[in-house]
C-alpha positions as a LaTeX table, in Angstrom:
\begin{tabular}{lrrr}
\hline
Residue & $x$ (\AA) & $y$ (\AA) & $z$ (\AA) \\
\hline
Unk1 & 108.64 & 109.12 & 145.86 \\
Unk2 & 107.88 & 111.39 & 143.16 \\
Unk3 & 107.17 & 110.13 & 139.77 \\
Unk4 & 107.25 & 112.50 & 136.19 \\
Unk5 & 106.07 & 110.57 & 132.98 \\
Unk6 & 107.31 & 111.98 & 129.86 \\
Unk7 & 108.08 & 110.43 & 126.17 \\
Unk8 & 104.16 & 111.68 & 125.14 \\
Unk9 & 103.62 & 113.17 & 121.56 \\
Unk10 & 101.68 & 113.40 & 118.40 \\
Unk11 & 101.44 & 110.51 & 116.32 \\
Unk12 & 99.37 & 108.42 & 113.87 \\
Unk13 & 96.66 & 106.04 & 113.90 \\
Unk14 & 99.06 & 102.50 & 113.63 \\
Unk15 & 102.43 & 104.07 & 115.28 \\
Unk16 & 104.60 & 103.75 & 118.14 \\
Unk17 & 105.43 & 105.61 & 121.75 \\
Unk18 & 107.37 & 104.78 & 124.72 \\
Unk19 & 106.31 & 106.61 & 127.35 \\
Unk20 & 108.85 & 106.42 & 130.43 \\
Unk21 & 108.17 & 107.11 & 134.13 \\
Unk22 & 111.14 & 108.18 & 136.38 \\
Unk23 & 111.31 & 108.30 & 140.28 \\
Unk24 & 113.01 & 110.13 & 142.31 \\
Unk25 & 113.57 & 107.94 & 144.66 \\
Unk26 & 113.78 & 103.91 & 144.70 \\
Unk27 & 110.70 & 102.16 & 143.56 \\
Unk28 & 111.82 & 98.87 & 144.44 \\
Unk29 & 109.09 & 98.49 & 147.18 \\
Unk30 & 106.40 & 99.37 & 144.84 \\
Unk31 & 104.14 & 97.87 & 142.29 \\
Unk32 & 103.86 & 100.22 & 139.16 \\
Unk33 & 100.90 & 101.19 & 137.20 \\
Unk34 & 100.14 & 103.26 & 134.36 \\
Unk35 & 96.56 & 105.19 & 134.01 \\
Unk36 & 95.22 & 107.20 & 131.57 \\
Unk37 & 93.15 & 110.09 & 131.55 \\
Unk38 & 90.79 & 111.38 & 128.23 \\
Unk39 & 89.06 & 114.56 & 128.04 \\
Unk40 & 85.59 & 114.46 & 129.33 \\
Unk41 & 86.11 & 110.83 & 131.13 \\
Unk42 & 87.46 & 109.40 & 134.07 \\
Unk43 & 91.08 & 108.09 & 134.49 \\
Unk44 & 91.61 & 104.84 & 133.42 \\
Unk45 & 93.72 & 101.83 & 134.68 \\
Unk46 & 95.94 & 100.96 & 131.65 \\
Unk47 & 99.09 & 98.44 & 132.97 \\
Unk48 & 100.68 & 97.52 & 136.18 \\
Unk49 & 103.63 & 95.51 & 136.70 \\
Unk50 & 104.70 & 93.99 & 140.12 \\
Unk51 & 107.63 & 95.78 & 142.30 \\
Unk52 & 109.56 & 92.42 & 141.82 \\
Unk53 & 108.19 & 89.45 & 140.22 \\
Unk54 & 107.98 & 91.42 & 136.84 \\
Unk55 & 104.29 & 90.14 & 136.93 \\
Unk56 & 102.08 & 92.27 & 134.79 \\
Unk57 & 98.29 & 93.03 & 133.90 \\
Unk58 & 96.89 & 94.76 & 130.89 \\
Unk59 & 93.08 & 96.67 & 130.61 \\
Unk60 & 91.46 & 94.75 & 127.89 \\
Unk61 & 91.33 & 97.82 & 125.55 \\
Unk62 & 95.84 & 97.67 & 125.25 \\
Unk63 & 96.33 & 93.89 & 125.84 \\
Unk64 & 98.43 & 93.25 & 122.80 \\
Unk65 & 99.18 & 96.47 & 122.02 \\
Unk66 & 101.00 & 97.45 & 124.93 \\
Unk67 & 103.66 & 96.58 & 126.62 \\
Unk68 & 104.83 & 97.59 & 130.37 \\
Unk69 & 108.44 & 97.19 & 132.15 \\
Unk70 & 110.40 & 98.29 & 134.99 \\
Unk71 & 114.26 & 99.17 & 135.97 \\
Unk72 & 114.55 & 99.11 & 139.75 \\
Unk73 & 117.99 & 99.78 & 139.09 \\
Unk74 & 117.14 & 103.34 & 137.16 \\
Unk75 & 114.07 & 103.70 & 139.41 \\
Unk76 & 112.32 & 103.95 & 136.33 \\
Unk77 & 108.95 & 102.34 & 134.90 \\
Unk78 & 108.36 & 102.06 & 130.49 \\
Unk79 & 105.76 & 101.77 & 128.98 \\
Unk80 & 105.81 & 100.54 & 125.58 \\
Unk81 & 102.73 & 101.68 & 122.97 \\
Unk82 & 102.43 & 100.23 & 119.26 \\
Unk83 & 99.60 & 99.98 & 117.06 \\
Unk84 & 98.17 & 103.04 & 118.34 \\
Unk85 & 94.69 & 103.80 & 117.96 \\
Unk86 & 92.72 & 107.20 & 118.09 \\
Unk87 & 91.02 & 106.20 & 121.35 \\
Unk88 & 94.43 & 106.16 & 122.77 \\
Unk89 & 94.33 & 109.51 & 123.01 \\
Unk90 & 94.86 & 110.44 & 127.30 \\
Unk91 & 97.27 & 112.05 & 129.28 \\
Unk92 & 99.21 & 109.60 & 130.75 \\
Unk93 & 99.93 & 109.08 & 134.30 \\
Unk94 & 102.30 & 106.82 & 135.93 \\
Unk95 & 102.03 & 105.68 & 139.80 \\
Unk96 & 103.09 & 103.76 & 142.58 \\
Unk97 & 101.07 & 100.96 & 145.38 \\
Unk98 & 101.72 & 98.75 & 147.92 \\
Unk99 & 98.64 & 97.35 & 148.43 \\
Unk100 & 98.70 & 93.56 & 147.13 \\
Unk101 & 95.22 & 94.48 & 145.17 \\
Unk102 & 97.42 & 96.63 & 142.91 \\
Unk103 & 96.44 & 94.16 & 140.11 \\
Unk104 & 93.16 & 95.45 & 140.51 \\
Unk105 & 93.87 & 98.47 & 138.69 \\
Unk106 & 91.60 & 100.58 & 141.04 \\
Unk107 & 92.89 & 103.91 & 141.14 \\
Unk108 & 92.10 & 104.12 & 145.08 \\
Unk109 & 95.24 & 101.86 & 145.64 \\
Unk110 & 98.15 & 103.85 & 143.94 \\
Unk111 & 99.49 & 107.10 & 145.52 \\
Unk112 & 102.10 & 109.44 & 144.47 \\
Unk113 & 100.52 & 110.39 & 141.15 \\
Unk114 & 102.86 & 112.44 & 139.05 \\
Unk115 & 102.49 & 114.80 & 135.86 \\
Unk116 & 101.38 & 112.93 & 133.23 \\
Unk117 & 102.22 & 113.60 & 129.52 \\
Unk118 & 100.05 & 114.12 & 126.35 \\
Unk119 & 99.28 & 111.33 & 123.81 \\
Unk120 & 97.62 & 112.18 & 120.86 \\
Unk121 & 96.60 & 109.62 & 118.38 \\
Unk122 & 95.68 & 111.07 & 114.86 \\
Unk123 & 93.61 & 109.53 & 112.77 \\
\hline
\end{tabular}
């Protein structure tokens, strides 16, 4: 399955993105996680949501803040981002695992990494 993130932008310090993460094929079978990647560092687990339960785990730098969901029905994964903060700044990356670690967040367990899109947080 291939996977394009899009909805990334400019915005300030305190705002609000959805970033959105279509397939294009069925994701169904597939827990769904969003990374994130800043200049200089190394990508980042940010959110993952189970391929069915609707179960979901946060990094401890966006718990609160962000927010992720899933469509199986649109083949489509959201990620909701308010309160923005400077450090937020990344391109994000969606993907897709079926290992039953994916809660881990390790990068090593999700496949099919797509384009990601720019955030950009201004202070």
């Amino acid at each position: 399955v291939q996977l394009q993130a899009s909805g990334g932008g400019l915005v300030q310090a305190g705002g609000s993105l959805r970033l959105s993460c279509a397939a294009s094929g069925r994701i169904s079978n597939y827990h769904m996680g969003w990374f994130r990647q800043a200049p200089g560092k190394e990508r980042e687990f940010v959110a993952t949501i189970h391929r069915s339960d609707g179960s979901t785990y946060y990094a401890d730098a966006v718990k609160g803040r962000f927010t992720i969901s899933r469509s199986n029905i649109k083949n489509t994964v959201y990620l909701q981002m308010t309160s923005l903060k400077p450090e937020d700044t990344a391109v994000y990356y969606c993907s897709a695992s079926s290992s039953v670690a994916y809660y881990s967040g390790r990068d090593s367990l999700y496949k099919n990494w797509g384009q990601g899109t720019q955030v950009t947080v201004s202070s």
